[in-house]
N, C-alpha and C positions, 0 to 999 in steps of 0.2 A: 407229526412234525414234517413240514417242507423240506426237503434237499436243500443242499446248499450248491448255488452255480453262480461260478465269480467270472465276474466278465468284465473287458473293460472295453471303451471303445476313442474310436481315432478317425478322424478324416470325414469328419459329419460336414455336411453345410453347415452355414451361421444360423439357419430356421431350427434347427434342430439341437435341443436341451440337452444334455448329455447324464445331466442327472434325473429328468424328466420326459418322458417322451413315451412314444407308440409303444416300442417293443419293448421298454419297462415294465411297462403297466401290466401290458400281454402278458409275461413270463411270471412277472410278482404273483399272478393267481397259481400259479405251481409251484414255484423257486421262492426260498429265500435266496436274493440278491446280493453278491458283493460287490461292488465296484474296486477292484486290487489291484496292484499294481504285476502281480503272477497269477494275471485270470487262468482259467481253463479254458475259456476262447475269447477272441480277439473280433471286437464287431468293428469293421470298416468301411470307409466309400471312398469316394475317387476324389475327393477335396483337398489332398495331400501323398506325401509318400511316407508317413512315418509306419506305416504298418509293417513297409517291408523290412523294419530292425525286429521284427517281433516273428519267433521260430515255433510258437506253436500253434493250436487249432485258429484257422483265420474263417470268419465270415463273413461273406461281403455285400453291401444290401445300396441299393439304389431305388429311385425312381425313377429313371428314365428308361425307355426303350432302348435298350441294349444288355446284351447278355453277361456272363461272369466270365471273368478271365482262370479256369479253373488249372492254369498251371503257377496262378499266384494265389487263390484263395482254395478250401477246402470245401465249403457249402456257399449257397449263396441266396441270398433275399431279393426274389426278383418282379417287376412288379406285371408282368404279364407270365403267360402259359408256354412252359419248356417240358419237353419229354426228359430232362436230365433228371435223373431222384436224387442229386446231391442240391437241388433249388427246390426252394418254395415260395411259392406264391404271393404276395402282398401288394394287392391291388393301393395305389399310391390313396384314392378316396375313403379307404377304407383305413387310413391313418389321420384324418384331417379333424375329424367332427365323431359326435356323439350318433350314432344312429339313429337315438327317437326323435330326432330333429327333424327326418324324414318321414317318421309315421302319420296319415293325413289323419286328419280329427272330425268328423262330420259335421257337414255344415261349413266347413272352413273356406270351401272353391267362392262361396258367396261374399263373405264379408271379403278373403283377398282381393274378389275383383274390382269394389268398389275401390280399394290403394291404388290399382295401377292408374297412376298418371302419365306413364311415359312409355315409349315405343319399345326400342330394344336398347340394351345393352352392351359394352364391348367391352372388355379390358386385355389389354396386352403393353406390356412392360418393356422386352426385349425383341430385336428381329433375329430371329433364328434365319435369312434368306429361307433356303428350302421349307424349313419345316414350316414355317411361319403364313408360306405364298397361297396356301389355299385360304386359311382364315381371313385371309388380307381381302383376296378377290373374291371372296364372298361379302365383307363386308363394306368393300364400293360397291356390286352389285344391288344387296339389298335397300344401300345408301338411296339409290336410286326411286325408289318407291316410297321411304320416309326416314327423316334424319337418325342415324343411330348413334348411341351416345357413348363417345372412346375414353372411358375414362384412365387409360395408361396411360403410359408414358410414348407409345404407339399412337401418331394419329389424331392425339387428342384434342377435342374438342369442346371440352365441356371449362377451359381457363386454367386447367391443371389439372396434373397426376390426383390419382385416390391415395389420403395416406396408405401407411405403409401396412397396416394388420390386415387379419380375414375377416377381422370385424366390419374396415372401412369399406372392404368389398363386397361384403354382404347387406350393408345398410344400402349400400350406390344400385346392386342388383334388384332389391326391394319395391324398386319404383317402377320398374320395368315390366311389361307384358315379358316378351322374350330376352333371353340372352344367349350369343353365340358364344358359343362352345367345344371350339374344334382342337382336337388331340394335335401335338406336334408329333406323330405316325399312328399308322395304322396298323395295328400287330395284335394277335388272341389275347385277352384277355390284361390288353394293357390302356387301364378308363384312371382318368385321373380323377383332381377335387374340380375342374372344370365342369361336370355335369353336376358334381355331387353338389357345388357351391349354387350353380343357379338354382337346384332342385330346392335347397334349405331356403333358401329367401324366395322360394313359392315364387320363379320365374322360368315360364316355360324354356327349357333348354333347345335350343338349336345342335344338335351335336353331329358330329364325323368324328368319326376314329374307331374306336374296339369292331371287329364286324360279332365278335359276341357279345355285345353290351345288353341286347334283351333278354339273357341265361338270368343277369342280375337285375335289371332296371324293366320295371313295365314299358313296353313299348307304345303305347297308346298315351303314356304322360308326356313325351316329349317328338319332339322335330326329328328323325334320323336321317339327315341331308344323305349318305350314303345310298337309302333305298331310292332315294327318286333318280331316274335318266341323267338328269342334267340340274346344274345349279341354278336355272332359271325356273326348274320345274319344283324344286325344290321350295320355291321364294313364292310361285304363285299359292300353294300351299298355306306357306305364309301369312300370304295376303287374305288371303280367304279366312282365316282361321281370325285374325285380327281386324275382320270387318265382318262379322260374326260374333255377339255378345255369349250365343247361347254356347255354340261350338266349341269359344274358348272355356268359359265355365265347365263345359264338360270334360276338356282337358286336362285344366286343373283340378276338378275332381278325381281323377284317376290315382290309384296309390301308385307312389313310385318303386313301392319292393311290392316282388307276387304276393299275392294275401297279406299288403301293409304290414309283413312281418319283418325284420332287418334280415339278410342272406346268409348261409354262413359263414361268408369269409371275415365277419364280425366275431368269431368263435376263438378266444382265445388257444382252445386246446390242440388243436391239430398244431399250429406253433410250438405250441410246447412240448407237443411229441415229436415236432422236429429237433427240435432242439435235446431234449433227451438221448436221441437217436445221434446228436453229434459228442455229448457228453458220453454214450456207452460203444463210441469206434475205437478200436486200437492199432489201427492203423497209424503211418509215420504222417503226423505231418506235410502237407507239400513244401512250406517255406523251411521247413526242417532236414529233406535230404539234397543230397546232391552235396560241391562243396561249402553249400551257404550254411552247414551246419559247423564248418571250422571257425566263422569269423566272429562268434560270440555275438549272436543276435540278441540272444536273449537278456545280457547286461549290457546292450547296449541301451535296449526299449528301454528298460528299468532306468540307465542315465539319463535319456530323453526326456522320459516321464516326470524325473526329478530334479530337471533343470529347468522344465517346461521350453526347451526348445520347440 
């Protein structure tokens, strides 16, 4: 029989099902599941503030480059590489898709190549300024050698945004030789659905960002603008690789996990022995000492909860 680990959670994005999702699924292979309104821990992100009425176990899980605020949460779901052992790890791609999506099938580099119809690909939705300005200048510079296709809301060129699912963006990347791919930072261990999306629709990825992204991804499947000099050097690269029939077929024949096996950050268990390990602490709470234990956090949550404020 399963344990029982009741959890509940708050402050997700809108992409994110609250009765369906990654870390459900993860944990349902260990745990039976409550969703309660008096979890034993409390799963949150940065999309609100109602977490902070809630005074016991808090964990806090993101995808973005940036670390956990651990004087407001107890653990936290972080999606690149930290020496704290109160985090673990959850690469953001490694949430998005099924992983046998990426296992190559022999034979398959051949029949893809005859699909591509079209150069590269871009999608970008929002300008982050910083984060945003090297994908930007890379994609006028490459513009420069042949039209690349924006289908965001960024830029765009193709008459309109791509609907709004992962579906629309992976049927638009499908057509594509390449698709650029670049991280908004560059930090260990932090690779988003960016690489993983162009990989699944069998479109060589352009990427920048993780400088460990070849621990998980074959290097030899995709573009690592990072390694080349300059982003000029990067592009003739490029060029070459895409005036080159045989070249590129060979590329895309490469698996893109080492020995086309999926890595195992696709492993449910070590999650779950994080998480066990947060269920067997008895230590206090962080939202729990201090005075914030006087001001009845805990029926506040539960009013919250049952008001749907």
């Amino acid at each position: 029989m399963k344990p029982v680990l009741r959890l509940d959670l708050c402050d997700l994005s809108n992409d994110i099902d609250k009765a369906d999702n990654f870390l459900l699924r993860a944990l349902a292979t260990r745990f039976e599941l409550q969703l309660r309104d008096h979890p034993d821990i409390l799963v949150y992100s940065d999309h609100g503030q109602r977490h902070r009425l809630h005074s016991k176990r808090r964990v806090f899980y993101t995808a973005e480059a940036i670390p956990g605020d651990f004087r407001r949460c107890d653990y936290a779901l972080l999606p690149h590489h930290t020496d704290n052992p109160r985090a673990f790890r959850i690469p953001h791609y490694a949430t998005v898709g099924d992983p046998s999506a990426l296992i190559k099938e022999p034979g398959e580099a051949e029949r893809i190549f005859e699909e591509k119809r079209e150069f590269c690909a871009f999608v970008v939705s929002q300008d982050h300024k910083k984060k945003t300005r090297n994908r930007i200048a890379f994609f006028h510079r490459l513009s420069r050698y042949k039209k690349v296709n924006s289908g965001g809301r960024m830029l765009n060129n193709i008459g309109g945004p791509l609907g709004p699912t992962r579906q629309d963006k992976l049927a638009f990347l499908r057509r594509h030789k390449f698709t650029i791919a670049f991280e908004n930072a560059r930090f260990p261990g932090y690779t988003t659905e960016k690489i993983y999306d162009a990989m699944e629709a069998r479109s060589i990825p352009i990427y920048w960002g993780d400088p460990q992204v070849a621990e998980e991804f074959n290097p030899k499947s995709f573009v690592n603008v990072a390694e080349f000099p300059s982003l000029d050097h990067a592009i003739q690269r490029i060029v070459e690789i895409d005036n080159d029939p045989e070249l590129y077929r060979s590329i895309l024949a490469e698996p893109y996990f080492p020995d086309n096996r999926p890595t195992p950050v696709f492993d449910p268990a070590p999650l779950c022995d994080f998480f066990q390990r947060i269920l067997e602490d008895t230590s206090t709470p962080v939202a729990a000492t201090g005075l914030r234990k006087f001001f009845g956090n805990w029926n506040r949550w539960v009013l919250v909860k049952r008001t749907r404020i």
